[in-house]
Steps between C-alpha positions, in 0.01 A plus 500: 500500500162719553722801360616308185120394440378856529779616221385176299142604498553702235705275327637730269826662685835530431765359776809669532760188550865614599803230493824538561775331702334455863774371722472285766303694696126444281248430702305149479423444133149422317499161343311411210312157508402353184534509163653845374314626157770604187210718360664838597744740390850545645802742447853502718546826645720626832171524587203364392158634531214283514136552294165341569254543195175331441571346186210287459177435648220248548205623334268181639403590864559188677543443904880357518493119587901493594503148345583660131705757381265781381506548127544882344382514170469882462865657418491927545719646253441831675684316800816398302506862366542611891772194522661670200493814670712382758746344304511828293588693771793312627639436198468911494687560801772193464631767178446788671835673597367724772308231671633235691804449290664279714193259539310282277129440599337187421153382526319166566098487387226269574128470441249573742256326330232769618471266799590505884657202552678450179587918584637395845659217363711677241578785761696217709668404195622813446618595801683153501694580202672244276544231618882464450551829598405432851230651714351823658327655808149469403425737784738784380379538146268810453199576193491755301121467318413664194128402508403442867293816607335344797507799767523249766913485335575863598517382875910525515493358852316154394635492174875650559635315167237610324472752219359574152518735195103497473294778691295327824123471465405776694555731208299318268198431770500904511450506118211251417304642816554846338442307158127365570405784706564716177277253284224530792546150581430461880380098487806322393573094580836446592676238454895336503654133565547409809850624558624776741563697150107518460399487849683813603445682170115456536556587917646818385205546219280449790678764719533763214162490338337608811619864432341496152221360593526164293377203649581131467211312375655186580883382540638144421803281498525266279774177482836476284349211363184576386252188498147452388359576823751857548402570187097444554519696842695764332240593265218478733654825612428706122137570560552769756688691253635558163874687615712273642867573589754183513816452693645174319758436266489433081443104563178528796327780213561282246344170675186774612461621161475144362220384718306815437555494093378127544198656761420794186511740789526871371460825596775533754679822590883342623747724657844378483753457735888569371561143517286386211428860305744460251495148430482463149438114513149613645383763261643297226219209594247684676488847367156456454410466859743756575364783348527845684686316818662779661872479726773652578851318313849529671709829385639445122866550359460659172832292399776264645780609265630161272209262740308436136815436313572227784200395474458421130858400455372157572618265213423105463871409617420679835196316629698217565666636731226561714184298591253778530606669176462166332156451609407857432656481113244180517245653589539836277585308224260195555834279392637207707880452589443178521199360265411722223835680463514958495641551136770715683393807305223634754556891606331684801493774258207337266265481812350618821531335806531677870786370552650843224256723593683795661210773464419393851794476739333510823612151662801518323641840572387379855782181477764708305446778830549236766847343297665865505372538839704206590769600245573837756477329817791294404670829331454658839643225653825522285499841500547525894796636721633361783380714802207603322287194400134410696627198737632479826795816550471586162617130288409450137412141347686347223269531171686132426483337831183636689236386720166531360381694810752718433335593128153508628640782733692677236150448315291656805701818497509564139081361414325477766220795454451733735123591498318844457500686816827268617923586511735239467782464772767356300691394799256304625399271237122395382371770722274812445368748745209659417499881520225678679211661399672827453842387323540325148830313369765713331588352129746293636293371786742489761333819707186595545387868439207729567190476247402790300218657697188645238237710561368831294700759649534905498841468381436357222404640144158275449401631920577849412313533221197313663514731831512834247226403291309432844569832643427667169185342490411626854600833423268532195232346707567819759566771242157394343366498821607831584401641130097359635517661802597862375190455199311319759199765449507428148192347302773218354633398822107531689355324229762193548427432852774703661549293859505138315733685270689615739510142728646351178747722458672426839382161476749480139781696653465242793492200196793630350712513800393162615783364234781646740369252762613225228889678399761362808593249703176279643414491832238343709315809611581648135356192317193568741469830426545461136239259383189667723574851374524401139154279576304824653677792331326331177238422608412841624590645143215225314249552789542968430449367134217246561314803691627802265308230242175448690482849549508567119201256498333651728483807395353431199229287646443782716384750194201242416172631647417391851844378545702566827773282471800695606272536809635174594828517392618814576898622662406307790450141326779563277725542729356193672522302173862561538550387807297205453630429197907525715369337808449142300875557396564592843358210657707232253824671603470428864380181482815426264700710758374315838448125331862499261663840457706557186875507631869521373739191388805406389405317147846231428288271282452691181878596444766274711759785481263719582267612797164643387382787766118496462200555666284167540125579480446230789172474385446417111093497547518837667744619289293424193158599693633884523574450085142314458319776713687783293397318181150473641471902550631575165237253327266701696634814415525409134155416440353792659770723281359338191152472537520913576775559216210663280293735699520798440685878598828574456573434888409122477824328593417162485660468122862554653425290831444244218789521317714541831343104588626372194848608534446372877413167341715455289784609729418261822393210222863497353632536865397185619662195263851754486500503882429158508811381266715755644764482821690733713492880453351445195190414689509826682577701227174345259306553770613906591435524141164342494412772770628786312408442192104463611522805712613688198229359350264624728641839517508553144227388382259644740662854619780565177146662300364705806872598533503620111215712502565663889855597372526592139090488347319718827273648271330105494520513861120685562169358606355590146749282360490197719101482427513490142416174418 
């Protein structure tokens, strides 16, 4: 009984109900006690398939007294199309030649009434059967749901006759998190009736919002039957915010939205669950206090081939033979059968009810999934060989005389899924091993095989290109190098300040073949190796041009009267400022290297097929510390550029070390939201390119000029010249 009430709690399921001829050897029988309701709809088949709708509801939240029948005033058309749906598809396969031709499927449907015990009720009349058709094994009948998406149903073990057509909760809990944390909402109330549908969907909310940083600002449970007093204590919870996400059902929203139309409470931001997102009965009377609510709906068919035509082909001579399409035409068509007569001339065509609206088969193409589902069970059944079939030494079942364990295993083999990261045995039925870390499923998920491994590699056209353009760079950074030293006694090369000149030179062909440390397969001491060098080598390179800058300053302060400032910074305190300027760098790296080192890992959340070879950064304060510190010298360096852009001489640098920042800027400033969204080698490879492309920057901008006049305009390259002003 506790498992039937858990597949009741969400009411709206669909039983899978198998009769044939039993034999004498049926276990004990379930007896029905009472008075057996005629409100349903039945069909002979070989066998007959059983449906569970909620047809109606109570839309006056009352606590039961269980002196009184409860009265349903509230019929859902959109709940008779779902009925229809069924019907449709077994009428489908009954003329089908290729399925089950030697079978005819029946159905038998009742209403759930949107309610537990009239749900549980109805589920023992089902799986009673007729009554002069004599009775089944309650305990062998199995569910197939097309609604239920509690997560707490996936549990195979507990819930062995169990299964469903809808996706479990855990997919959509990933979603909304993702959804508010997009909309910057980090205060949400959550809230869900008190059923283990809500209560594990807002447990797994709980669970997955702590990644994202969303937090709860309060959770609640409120009753089936929503009183006064529910209702009051519910809405004592809406002042701590405005976005609210509910678990609950079409009929709980609609009692809610009642009490707070009567209450004139606006301003609320709702986030729907799948359960109530597409209910048209809700937008249809509360769109105003609906506005901008925000879900995520159950996948959509774009079409059930001939499902409208069955739909519409509803004419007055049918609705008596069925109660529930009688009281719908009443309803529709605000005529009585019995009282103020239907002229007999009314047509679906000439208006709009949900009961014909196919533009949104979600439930539906749920129900007509789970009927074909059961459709090929029983065709794998027939279509089995002697020797070959899944019982004991190989036996098949009789499609016409089975045992209903005997379908549910048939069932198992052919539906029941086999999760990401999992392989099927098919031998051994309803189980899944999961692969480890390093294997994934094959397609057929009967063997597990090894994951792709990624990282940025040499061998690869995107590494190769990365590791020439690196050692290209270098080797301009030497060449130049080499071209200073041989005009070293030159007034071009003197007048630039020929050892900072020289320090940045190495200190760029150093930068440039930092990205190699980046290209190959991670390591531990690599990854600490790589992050450090990249920190300092940079570092060094902004603190040369933060001096070669000062120096510039200097030198014109120095031509005032009285002035003797390159006294006190002369090659002595420039090279200091340099080593100052690395030593803060310096310092930052060890204590990110001794308090949480940067270090390799095998990444298998991103991609499930796919391991992720990267290098962690341990750290992400340090990490972005050696960035802020960088940032911090070229800020320095900038200003000290600009302010000396204009002074005078033609040997004033300080115009290109200006220009060179910018392109720095505007280099590392796109770097950090693309390395940020990005994953995998990609991350590597944004980043070796962030690298390059500043160092080529620097060496451009500052020695590509000095280069041009050394080489091919020497005539420029003369003290006379370099003091013109």
């Amino acid at each position: 009984m506790p498992n039937m009430a858990l597949w009741a709690a969400k009411l709206i399921m669909f039983l899978s109900l198998f009769r044939g001829t039993l034999g004498s050897a049926a276990l004990d029988s379930c007896v029905f006690l009472g008075e057996e309701e005629k409100n349903s709809l039945y069909e002979d088949g070989d066998v007959v398939i059983g449906g569970l709708f909620p047809l109606h509801y109570s839309p006056e939240s009352s606590l039961p007294t269980y002196k009184t029948k409860p009265t349903l005033t509230i019929f859902k058309s959109r709940a008779l199309r779902w009925i229809q749906t069924m019907t449709f598809a077994i009428k489908e396969i009954n003329q089908r030649s290729d399925l089950l031709p030697q079978l005819k499927l029946g159905y038998h449907i009742r209403d759930s009434c949107d309610d537990i015990p009239v749900a549980l009720r109805e589920l023992l009349l089902l799986v009673n059967g007729q009554p002069e058709r004599g009775l089944l094994d309650c305990l062998s009948t199995f569910v197939v749901s097309y609604f239920a998406s509690c997560s707490c149903l996936s549990d195979q073990r507990e819930f062995p006759t169990f299964m469903r057509t809808m996706p479990s909760d855990a997919f959509q809990i990933r979603a909304l998190v993702q959804l508010v944390t997009y909309f910057g909402w980090t205060w949400v109330g959550v809230i869900g009736v008190d059923s283990d549908y809500a209560r594990f969907a807002i447990q797994l909310f709980l669970q997955e919002s702590v990644q994202y940083g969303v937090c709860a600002a309060y959770t609640h449970l409120y009753p089936v039957t929503l009183s006064q007093q529910a209702l009051d204590k519910l809405l004592e919870c809406y002042s701590g915010t405005s976005v609210i996400i509910n678990f609950c059902s079409e009929s709980e929203m609609q009692g809610i939205l009642t009490e707070i139309r009567r209450r004139n409470i606006t301003g609320l931001q709702w986030i729907a669950s799948e359960a109530w997102a597409t209910a048209t009965l809700l937008w249809e009377k509360f769109g105003n206090l609906l506005t901008g609510t925000l879900g995520f709906a159950i996948q959509r068919a774009d079409v059930i081939p001939g499902l409208e035509e069955h739909l519409t082909s509803v004419r007055p001579s049918d609705i008596h033979k069925s109660t529930f399409l009688a009281e719908f035409w009443e309803e529709t068509f605000n005529c009585r059968l019995n009282g103020l007569p239907c002229k007999g001339t009314e047509s679906l065509d000439d208006v709009y009810s949900p009961y014909s609206d196919v533009t949104q088969l979600r439930v539906s193409y749920n129900i007509y999934k789970a009927v074909y589902l059961v459709a090929h069970a029983l065709q794998d059944m027939s279509d089995c060989k002697g020797g070959k079939g899944p019982f004991s030494n190989g036996t098949c079942a009789d499609p016409k005389h089975f045992k209903p364990w005997q379908v549910r295993l048939v069932l198992a083999v052919l539906q029941v899924p086999v999760l990401p990261g999992e392989r099927g045995n098919p031998s051994a039925v309803l189980t899944c091993t999961r692969c480890s870390e390093d294997t994934w499923p094959n397609r057929a998920r009967d063997l597990c095989i090894p994951k792709t491994i990624e990282y940025l590699s040499y061998h690869e056209l995107m590494g190769i290109m990365l590791c020439v353009v690196s050692v290209l760079g270098a080797c301009i950074s030497l060449s130049i190098l080499a071209i200073f030293f041989m005009y070293k006694d030159t007034p071009l090369v003197r007048a630039n300040n020929m050892e900072l000149s020289f320090l940045l030179l190495v200190f760029l062909a150093v930068c440039f073949l930092v990205g190699l440390l980046f290209i190959g397969e991670p390591s531990d001491w690599l990854c600490r190796i790589r992050y450090p060098t990249f920190g300092i080598s940079v570092a060094l390179c902004i603190s040369c041009l933060l001096a070669k800058t000062a120096v510039v300053l200097m030198a014109f302060r120095s031509t005032l009267p009285g002035s003797n400032m390159m006294k006190w910074f002369g090659p002595n305190q420039q090279r200091a400022s340099v080593l100052f300027g690395t030593a803060v760098q310096v310092i930052i790296c060890l204590i990110w290297l001794l308090t949480s080192p940067p270090h390799a890992n095998s990444n298998t959340d991103y991609h499930s097929a796919t391991i992720i070879m990267e290098c962690v950064t341990g750290s992400e304060v340090c990490f972005w510390c050696v960035l802020g510190y960088i940032g911090i010298l070229a800020c320095m360096c900038f200003l000290m550029a600009f302010l000396a852009r204009k002074l005078p001489d033609n040997f004033n640098e300080a115009k290109f070390i200006t220009f060179s920042m910018l392109i720095f800027f505007a280099v590392w400033i796109t770097f950090i939201p693309v390395y940020v969204s990005t994953a995998g080698k990609y991350t590597v490879a944004v980043h070796i390119f962030a690298i390059l492309a500043s160092a080529f920057g620097l060496l451009f901008c500052i020695f590509a000029p000095k280069c041009y006049i050394i080489i091919l305009k020497p005539e420029k390259n003369s003290k006379k010249h370099m003091m013109q002003r």
